[in-house]
Wavefront OBJ file of the C-alpha trace (Angstrom):
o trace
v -3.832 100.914 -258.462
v -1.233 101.177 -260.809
v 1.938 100.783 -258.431
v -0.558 97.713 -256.923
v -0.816 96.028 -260.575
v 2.961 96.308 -260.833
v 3.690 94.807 -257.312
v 1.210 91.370 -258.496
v 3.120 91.109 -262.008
v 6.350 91.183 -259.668
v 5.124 88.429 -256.914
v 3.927 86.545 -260.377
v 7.622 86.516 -261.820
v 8.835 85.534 -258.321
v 6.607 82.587 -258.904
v 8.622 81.525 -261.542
v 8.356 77.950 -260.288
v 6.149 75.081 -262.008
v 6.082 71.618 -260.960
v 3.765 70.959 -263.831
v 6.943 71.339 -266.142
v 9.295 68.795 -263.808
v 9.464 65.490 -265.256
v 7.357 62.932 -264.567
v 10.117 60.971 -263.899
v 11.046 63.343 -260.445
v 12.914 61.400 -257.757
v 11.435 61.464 -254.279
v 14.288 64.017 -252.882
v 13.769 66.622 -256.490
v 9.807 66.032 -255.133
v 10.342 67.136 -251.408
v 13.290 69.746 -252.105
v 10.066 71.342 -254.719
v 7.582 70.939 -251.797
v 10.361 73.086 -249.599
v 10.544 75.513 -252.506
v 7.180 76.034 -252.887
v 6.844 76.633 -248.997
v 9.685 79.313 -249.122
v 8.338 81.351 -252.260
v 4.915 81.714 -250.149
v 6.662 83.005 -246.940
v 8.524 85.260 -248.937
v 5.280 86.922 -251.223
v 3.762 87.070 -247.882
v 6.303 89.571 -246.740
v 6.018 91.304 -249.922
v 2.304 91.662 -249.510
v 3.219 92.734 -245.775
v 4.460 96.204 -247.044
v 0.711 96.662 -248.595
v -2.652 97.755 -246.461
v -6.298 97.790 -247.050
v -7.727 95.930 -249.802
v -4.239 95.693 -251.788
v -3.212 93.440 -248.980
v -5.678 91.146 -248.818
v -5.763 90.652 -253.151
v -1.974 90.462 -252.763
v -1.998 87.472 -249.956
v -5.503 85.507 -252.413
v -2.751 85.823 -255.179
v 0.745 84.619 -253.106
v -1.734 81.966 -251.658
v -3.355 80.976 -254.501
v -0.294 80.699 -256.715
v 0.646 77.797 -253.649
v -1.927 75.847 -253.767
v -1.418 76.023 -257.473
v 2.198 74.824 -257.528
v 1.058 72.567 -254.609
v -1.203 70.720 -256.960
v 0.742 70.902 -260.226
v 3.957 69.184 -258.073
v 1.608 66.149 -257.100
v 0.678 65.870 -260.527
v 4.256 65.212 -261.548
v 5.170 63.297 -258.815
v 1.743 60.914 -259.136
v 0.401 62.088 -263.054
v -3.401 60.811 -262.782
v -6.714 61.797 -264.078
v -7.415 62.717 -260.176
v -4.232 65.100 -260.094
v -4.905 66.538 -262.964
v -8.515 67.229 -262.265
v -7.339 68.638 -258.514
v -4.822 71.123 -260.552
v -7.641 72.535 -262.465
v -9.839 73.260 -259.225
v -7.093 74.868 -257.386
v -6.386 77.041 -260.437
v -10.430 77.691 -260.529
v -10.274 78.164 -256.197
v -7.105 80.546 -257.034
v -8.895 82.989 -259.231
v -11.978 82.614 -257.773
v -10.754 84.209 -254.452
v -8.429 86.677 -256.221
v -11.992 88.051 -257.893
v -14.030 88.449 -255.144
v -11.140 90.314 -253.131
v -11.015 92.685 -256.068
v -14.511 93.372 -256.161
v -14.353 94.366 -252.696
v -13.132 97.925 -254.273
v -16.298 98.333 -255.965
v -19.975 99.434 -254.464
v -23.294 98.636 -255.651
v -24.721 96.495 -258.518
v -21.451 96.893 -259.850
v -20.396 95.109 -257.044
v -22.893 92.406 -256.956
v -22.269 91.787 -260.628
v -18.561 90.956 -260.163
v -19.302 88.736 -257.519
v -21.821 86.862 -259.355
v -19.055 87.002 -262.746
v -16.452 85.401 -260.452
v -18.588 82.776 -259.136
v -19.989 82.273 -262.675
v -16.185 81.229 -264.046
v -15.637 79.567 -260.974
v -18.517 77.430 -261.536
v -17.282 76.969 -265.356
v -14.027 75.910 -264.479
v -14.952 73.382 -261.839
v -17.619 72.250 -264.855
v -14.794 71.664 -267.174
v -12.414 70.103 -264.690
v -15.280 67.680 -263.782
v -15.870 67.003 -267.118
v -12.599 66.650 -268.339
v -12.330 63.908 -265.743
v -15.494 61.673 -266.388
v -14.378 61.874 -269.959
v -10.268 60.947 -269.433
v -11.543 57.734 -267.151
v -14.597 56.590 -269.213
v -12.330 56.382 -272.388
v -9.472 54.775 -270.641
v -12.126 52.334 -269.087
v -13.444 51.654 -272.668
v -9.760 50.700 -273.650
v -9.414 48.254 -271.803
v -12.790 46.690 -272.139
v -15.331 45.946 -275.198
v -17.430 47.613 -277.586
v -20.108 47.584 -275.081
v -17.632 49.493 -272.634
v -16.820 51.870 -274.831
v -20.298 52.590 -275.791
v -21.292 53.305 -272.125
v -18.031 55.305 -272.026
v -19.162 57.405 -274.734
v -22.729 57.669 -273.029
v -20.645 58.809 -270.217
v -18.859 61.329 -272.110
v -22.058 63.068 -273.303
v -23.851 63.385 -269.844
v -20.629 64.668 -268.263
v -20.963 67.165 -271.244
v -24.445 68.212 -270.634
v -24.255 68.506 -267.195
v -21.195 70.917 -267.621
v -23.083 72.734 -270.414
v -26.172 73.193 -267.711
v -23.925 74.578 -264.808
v -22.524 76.979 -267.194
v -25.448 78.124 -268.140
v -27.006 78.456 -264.412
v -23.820 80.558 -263.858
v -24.406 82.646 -266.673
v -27.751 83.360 -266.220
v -27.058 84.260 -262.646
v -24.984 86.568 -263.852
v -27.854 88.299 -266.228
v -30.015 88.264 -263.373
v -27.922 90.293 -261.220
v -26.884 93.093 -264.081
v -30.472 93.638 -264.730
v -31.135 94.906 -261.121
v -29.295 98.372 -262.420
v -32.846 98.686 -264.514
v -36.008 99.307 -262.797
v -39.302 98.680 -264.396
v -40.060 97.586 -267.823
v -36.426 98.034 -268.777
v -35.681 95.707 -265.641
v -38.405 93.536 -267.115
v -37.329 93.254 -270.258
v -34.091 92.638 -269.348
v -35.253 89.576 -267.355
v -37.072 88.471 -270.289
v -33.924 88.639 -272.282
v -31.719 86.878 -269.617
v -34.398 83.923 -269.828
v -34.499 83.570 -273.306
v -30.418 83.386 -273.502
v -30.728 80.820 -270.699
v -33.519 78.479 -272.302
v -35.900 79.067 -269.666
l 1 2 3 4 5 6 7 8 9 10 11 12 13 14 15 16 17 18 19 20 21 22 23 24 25 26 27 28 29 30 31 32 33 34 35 36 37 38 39 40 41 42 43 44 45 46 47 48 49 50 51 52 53 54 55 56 57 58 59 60 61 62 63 64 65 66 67 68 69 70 71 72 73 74 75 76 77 78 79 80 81 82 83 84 85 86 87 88 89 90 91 92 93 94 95 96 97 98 99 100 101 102 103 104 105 106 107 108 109 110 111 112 113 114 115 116 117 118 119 120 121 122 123 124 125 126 127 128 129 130 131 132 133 134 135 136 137 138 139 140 141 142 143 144 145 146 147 148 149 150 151 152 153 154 155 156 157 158 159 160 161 162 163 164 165 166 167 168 169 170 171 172 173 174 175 176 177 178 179 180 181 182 183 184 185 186 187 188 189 190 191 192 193 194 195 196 197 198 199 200 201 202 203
C-alpha cells in the first residue's frame, strides 16, 4: 500500500498542469495546444497505472482519469470564465473524488465497507450541494446588479433557499452515513445509536 501511495503522489506531480491558473486572456491556439496537453498527460498516467494489477489499478486509472476531467473543466473555465464553468469545475472535482473513494473502499469488507461507501457518497453529495449553491448565489447577485431593489431582494430570497436546500442535502448525506455505522451495533446499542443519528439529523 505504501509503494501504491507513492506511485499516486508521483502520477499527481506528473499532473503538474492547471488550466485554472492560464490567463483568462488564453488565445484560441494556447487553448487547443492545453486541450492536446491534457490528452497526452492521461495516455501517459494510463501507462503508468498499466504496470499496477488488482485494485491498485483500477484507483490508479479513477485518479489519472479524474485528474482529466478536472483539467478538462478548469481549461474551459479559462478559456469561457462563467458562473456555469465554474460550477462544472467543482462537480468534476466532486465526480473525481467521488470515484477515487469508492475504488478504495473496494479493499475493505463489511460495515466497514458499507460505511465508506456511504462517506464518499455523503461528500459527494456535499460538494455537488455547494457547487449548486455557489451558483444560484453568483447569478442571483449579478442579476440583482443589474436590476432594482426589488431584484435584489428576490436575489437575496434566492440566496437563502439555495442555502437551505444545500444545508438539507448535507444533512440527508450525513445522516445516511449514521445510519449505516450503526448497523456494526445490534440491539439496544443499534437502537440507541439510531436514536442518536436522528436527533443529529433533526428528525
Amino acid at each position: 500500500m505504501n509503494k501504491f501511495n507513492i506511485k499516486l503522489a508521483a502520477l499527481a506531480i506528473g499532473f503538474a498542469f492547471s488550466a485554472g491558473a492560464m490567463a483568462q486572456t488564453m488565445t484560441k491556439t494556447e487553448y487547443k495546444d492545453s486541450k492536446t496537453k491534457i490528452s497526452t498527460e492521461y495516455k501517459a498516467a494510463g501507462k503508468d497505472c498499466a504496470a499496477l494489477s488488482g485494485n491498485a489499478n483500477d484507483i490508479c486509472v479513477a485518479e489519472a482519469k479524474g485528474k482529466e476531467n478536472v483539467a478538462k473543466a478548469e481549461l474551459e473555465a479559462g478559456y469561457k470564465p462563467s458562473t456555469k464553468n465554474h460550477y462544472n469545475v467543482l462537480v468534476a472535482k466532486a465526480e473525481a473524488d467521488y470515484e477515487v473513494a469508492i475504488q478504495k473502499c473496494d479493499d475493505l469488507s463489511g460495515n466497514v465497507k458499507d460505511v465508506c461507501v456511504k462517506e464518499a457518497k455523503a461528500a459527494q453529495t456535499t460538494a455537488k450541494a455547494d457547487a449548486k449553491a455557489q451558483k444560484t448565489t453568483a447569478g442571483a447577485n449579478a442579476t440583482a446588479t443589474e436590476k432594482t431593489a426589488e431584484a435584489r431582494s428576490d436575489a437575496n430570497i434566492k440566496v437563502s433557499e439555495a442555502r437551505k436546500d444545500a444545508k438539507v442535502e448535507k444533512g440527508e448525506a450525513q445522516y445516511t452515513v449514521a445510519k449505516e455505522k450503526c448497523d456494526a451495533f445490534s440491539g439496544a446499542s443499534k437502537d440507541d445509536c439510531l436514536n442518536k443519528a436522528k436527533m443529529s439529523a433533526g428528525k
